[in-house]
C-alpha positions in Angstrom: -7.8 13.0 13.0 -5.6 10.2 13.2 -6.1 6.9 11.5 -2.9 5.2 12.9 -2.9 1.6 13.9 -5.2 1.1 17.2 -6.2 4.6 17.2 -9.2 5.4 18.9 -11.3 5.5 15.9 -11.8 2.1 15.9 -14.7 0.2 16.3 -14.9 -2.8 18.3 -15.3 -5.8 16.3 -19.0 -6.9 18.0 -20.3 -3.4 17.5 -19.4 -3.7 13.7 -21.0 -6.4 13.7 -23.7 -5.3 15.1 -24.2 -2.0 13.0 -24.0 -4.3 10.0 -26.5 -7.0 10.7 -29.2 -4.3 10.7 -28.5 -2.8 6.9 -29.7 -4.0 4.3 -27.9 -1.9 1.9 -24.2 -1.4 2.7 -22.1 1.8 1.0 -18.4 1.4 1.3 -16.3 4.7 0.8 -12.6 3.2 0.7 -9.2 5.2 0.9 -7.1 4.9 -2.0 -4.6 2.3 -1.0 -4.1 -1.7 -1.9 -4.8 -2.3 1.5 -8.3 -0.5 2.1 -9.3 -1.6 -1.8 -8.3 -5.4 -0.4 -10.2 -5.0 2.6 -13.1 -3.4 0.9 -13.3 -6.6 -1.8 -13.5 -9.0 1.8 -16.2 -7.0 3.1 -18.3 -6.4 0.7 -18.2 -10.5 -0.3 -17.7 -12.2 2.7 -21.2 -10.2 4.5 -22.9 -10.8 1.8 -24.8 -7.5 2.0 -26.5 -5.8 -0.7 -23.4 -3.0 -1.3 -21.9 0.0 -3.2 -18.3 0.6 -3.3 -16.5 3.6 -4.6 -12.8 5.1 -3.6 -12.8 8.3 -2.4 -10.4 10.8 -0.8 -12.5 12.9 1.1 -14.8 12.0 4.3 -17.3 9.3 3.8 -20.5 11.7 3.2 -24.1 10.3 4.5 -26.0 8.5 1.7 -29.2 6.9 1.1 -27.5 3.5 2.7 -28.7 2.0 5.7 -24.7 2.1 6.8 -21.7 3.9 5.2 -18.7 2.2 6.0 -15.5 4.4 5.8 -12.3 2.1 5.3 -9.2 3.3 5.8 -10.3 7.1 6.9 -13.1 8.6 9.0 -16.4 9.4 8.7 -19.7 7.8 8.0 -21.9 5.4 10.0 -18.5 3.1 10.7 -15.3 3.5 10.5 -12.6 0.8 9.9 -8.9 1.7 10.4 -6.2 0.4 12.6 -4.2 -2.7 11.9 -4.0 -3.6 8.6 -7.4 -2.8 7.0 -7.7 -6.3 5.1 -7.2 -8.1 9.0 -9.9 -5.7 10.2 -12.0 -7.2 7.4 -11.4 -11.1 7.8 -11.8 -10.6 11.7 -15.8 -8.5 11.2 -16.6 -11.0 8.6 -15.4 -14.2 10.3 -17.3 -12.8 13.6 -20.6 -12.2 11.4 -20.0 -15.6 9.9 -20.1 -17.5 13.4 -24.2 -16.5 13.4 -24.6 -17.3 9.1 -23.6 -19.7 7.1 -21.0 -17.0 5.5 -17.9 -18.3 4.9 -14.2 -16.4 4.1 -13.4 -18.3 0.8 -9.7 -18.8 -0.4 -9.8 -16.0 -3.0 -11.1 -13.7 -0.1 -8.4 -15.2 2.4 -5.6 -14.5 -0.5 -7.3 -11.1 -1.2 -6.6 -10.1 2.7 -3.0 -11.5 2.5 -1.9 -9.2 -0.4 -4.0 -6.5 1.3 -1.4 -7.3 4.5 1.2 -6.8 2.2 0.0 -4.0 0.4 -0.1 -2.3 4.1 3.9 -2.9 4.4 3.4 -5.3 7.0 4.1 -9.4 7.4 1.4 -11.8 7.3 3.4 -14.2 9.5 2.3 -11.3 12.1 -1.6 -12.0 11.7 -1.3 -15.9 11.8 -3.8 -15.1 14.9 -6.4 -14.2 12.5 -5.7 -16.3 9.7 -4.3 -19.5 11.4 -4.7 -22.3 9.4 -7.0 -21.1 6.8 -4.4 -20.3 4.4 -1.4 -22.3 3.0 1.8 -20.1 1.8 4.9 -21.0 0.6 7.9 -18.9 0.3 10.4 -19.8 -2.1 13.4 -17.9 -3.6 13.1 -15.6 -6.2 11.2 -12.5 -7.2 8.3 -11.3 -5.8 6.5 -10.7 -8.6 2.7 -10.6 -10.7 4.3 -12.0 -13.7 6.0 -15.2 -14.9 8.2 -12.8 -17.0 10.9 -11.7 -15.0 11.6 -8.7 -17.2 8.5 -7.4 -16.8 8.3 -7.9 -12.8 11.5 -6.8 -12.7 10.9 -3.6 -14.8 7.6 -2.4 -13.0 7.5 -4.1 -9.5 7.4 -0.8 -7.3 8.9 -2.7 -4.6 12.1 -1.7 -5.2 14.3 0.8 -6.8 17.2 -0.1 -9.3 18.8 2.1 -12.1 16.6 -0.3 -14.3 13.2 0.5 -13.0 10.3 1.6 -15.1 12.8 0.9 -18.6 11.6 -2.4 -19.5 14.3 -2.4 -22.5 17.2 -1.4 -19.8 15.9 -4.3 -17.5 16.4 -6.5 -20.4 19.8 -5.8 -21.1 20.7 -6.6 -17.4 18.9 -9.9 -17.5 20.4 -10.6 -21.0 23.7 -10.9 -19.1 22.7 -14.0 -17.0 22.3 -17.3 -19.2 18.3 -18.3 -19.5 19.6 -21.7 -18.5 21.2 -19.8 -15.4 18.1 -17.9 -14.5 15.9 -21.4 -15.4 17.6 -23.3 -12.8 17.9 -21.2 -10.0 15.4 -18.9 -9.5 17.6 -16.9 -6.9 20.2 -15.6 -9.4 17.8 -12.9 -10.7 17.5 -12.2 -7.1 20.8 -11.6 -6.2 21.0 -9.3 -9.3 18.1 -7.4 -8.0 20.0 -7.5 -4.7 22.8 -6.2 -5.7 21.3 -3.2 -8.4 19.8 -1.0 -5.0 22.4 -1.5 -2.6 25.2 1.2 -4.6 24.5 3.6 -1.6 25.6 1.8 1.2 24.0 5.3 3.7 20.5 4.3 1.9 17.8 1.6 3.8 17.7 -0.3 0.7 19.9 -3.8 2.2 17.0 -4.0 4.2 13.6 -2.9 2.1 14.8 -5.1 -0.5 13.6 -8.0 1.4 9.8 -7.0 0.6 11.0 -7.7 -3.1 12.4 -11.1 -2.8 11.5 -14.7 -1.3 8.1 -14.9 -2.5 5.0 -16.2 -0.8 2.7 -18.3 -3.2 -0.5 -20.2 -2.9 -1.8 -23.5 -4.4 -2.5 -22.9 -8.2 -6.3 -23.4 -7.7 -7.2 -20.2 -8.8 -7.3 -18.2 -5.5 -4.4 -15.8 -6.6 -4.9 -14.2 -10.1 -0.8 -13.4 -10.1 2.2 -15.6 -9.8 2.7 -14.2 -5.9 1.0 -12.6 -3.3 3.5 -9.8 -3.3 3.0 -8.8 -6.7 -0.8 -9.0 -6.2 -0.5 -6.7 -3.6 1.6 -4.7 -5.6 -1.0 -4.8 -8.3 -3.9 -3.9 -6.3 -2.0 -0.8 -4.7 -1.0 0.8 -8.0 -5.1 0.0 -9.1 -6.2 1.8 -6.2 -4.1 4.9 -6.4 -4.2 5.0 -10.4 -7.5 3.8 -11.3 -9.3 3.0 -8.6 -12.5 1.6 -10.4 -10.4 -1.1 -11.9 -9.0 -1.6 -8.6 -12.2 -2.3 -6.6 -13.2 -4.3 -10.0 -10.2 -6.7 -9.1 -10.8 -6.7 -5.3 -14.7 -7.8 -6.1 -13.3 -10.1 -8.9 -14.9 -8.8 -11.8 -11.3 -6.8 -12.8 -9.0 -8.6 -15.5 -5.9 -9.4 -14.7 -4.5 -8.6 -18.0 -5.8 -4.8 -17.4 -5.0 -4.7 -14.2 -1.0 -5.5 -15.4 -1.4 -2.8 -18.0 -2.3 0.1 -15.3 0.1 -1.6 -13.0 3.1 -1.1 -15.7 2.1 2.5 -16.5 1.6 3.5 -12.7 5.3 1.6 -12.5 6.8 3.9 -14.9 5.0 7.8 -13.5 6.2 6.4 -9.8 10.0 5.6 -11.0 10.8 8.0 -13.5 9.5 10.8 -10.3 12.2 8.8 -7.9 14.8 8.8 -10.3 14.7 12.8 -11.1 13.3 13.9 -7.8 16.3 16.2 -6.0 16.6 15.8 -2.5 17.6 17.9 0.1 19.7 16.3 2.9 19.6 17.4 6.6 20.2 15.8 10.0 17.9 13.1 10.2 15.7 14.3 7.6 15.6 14.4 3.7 13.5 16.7 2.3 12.4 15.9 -1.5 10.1 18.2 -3.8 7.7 16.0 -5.4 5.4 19.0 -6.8 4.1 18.5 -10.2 3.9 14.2 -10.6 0.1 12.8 -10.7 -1.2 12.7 -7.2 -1.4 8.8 -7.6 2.4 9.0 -7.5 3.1 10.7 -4.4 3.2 8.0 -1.5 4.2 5.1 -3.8 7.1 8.2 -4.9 8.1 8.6 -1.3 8.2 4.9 0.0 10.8 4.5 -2.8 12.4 7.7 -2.0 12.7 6.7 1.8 14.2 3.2 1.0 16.1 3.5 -1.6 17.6 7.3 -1.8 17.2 8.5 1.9 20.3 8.4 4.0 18.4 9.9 6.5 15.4 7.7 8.6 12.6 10.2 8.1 11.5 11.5 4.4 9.4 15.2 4.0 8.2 15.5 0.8 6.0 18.8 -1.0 3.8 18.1 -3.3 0.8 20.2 -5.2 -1.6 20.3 -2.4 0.6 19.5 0.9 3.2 17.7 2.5 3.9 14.1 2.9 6.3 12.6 6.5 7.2 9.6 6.7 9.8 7.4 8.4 11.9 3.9 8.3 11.1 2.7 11.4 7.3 2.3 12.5 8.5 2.8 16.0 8.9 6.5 15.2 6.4 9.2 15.1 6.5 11.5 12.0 2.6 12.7 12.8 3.4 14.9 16.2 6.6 16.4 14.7 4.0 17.5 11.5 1.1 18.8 12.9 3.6 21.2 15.2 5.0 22.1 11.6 1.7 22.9 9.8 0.5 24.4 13.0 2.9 27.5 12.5 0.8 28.4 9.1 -2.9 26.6 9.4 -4.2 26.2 12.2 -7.3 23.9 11.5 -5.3 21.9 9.0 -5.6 18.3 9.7 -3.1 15.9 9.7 -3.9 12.4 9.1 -1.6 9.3 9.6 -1.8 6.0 8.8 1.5 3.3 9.3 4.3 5.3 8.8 2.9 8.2 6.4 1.4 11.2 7.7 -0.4 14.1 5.3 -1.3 17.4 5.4 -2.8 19.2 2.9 -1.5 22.7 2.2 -1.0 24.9 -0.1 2.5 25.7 -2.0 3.1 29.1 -0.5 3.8 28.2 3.6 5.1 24.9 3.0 8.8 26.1 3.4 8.0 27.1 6.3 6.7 23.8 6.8 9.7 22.4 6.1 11.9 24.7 8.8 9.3 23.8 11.3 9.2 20.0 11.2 13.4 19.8 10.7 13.4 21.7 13.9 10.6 19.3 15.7 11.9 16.4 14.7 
């Protein structure tokens, strides 16, 4: 079934509400993505519900709680997808908090924020939900976790440059700019990072490089355990995909941020180093890229890279381990229909499930060329 964005999975906001104001014990069974792990961390805080938490793959399976909450997939008593998971969040506990004294408090707000990002959307879309209840300030420069740029700029895996995942290779290209260059203006580092993706002029990368630069920060109170909320989001997503009990640790701030940098850099490295040496196959409006054989954890992170950074096509197909992965540069465009006619030709009851601009199917090695023929013909 699909999870895209208002998809009829959803639940109304009231009847959330609703479900949850009668449980007294709450188990959350979260997708493993920065975005569900963010929203996750505001749910399980901001009801203040006894809870559970634990990321999972599969379908939310019943459980001795009063209410399982699914986020980010189906199944369970409740089910939370559509817009950004994190909004969903803010928007059931700011309802529940209109009839308790429950308030959304700044780390919570931030948490959401990164979870936007983390989702590969804007939070200047969802200043419905937030309105004033968060201050942000974008500034030039690097969106970041760190103060040290050649560690953001070595591991951030929001972009792609010959340098990424080598921290000693990213030192030799900042070693070329003065430190009293880079100290005074934060936007020469920038404009080096700028200037490293675009060699391809065919690729997307002019214009997913923007997700890497003018960073939005908060008020050093606290609220933001990194230096931005980008590379918070970034942090939380490689967590949740990597080591997920780590990353629910951080969401339900208990997690270290030191730790949390040290799976973020190794996630970094597995996620670049299978972008780098990944072959792809180039056809009319379609790239098709053989990811088979990189840690599962990899995969999506592998092909958002490979889609902005590599692709000269819009849509990116990639075959991994256990199935095949669409997705597409523009959100407009629908990479689920053209899939499940493709995996359709070998499995019939194989499910494809879509979420923003990914859709998955999981099969097995032996049809998926034919899976491959099938969607470059439907698409």
């Amino acid at each position: 079934m699909s999870t895209a964005d208002h998809t009829a999975t959803d639940r109304s906001v009231r009847a959330v509400v609703a479900e949850l104001d009668e449980a007294e014990f709450v188990q959350f069974v979260t997708a493993p993505d920065g975005d569900a792990v963010a929203a996750t961390g505001v749910l399980a805080q901001g009801l203040s519900i006894p809870f559970q938490a634990r990321v999972a793959r599969a379908t939310a399976s019943v459980s001795e709680a009063d209410v399982t909450v699914a986020v980010g997939q189906t199944g369970g008593d409740v089910s939370i997808t559509g817009r950004p998971l994190s909004v969903r969040a803010v928007e059931i506990t700011q309802k529940r908090s209109s009839d308790t004294e429950t308030n959304l408090s700044p780390p919570l707000r931030i948490l959401a924020l990164a979870g936007i990002i983390a989702a590969e959307r804007d939070i200047e879309d969802y200043t419905d939900v937030f309105g004033p209840l968060v201050e942000t300030d974008e500034r030039p420069g690097l969106a970041i976790p760190t103060t040290d740029p050649v560690d953001g700029l070595a591991h951030t895996t929001l972009a792609h440059a010959p340098f990424s995942g080598d921290p000693d290779a990213t030192a030799e290209v900042v070693a070329e700019i003065s430190e009293t260059e880079r100290g005074r203006d934060p936007r020469v580092l920038a404009s080096m990072l700028a200037v490293s993706v675009v060699d391809e002029p065919d690729t997307h990368a002019s214009t997913a490089i923007e997700r890497a630069l003018h960073p939005c920060v908060v008020e050093s109170d606290g609220s933001c355990p990194f230096v931005t909320l980008a590379g918070y989001a970034d942090v939380l997503d490689a967590l949740a995909r990597s080591n997920p009990g780590e990353g629910l640790a951080l969401a339900l701030g208990h997690g270290s941020p030191e730790n949390a940098l040290a799976y973020w850099r190794e996630h970094s490295r597995n996620v670049h180093d299978a972008v780098r040496n990944a072959e792809l196959d180039r056809h009319p409006e379609c790239v098709v890229v053989d990811l088979s054989g990189i840690p599962v954890s990899t995969v999506e992170p592998a092909v958002r890279l490979v889609r902005e950074y590599r692709s000269p096509e819009p849509v990116v197909l990639a075959t991994t381990d256990d199935g095949v992965v669409a997705t597409t540069q523009t959100r407009e465009r629908d990479v689920r229909t053209p899939l499940a006619s493709a995996v359709s030709a070998v499995e019939d009851e194989t499910t494809v499930t879509e979420r923003g601009r990914y859709a998955h199917a999981l099969i097995a090695p032996e049809p998926q060329d034919t899976v491959v023929n099938a969607f470059r013909e439907a698409i």
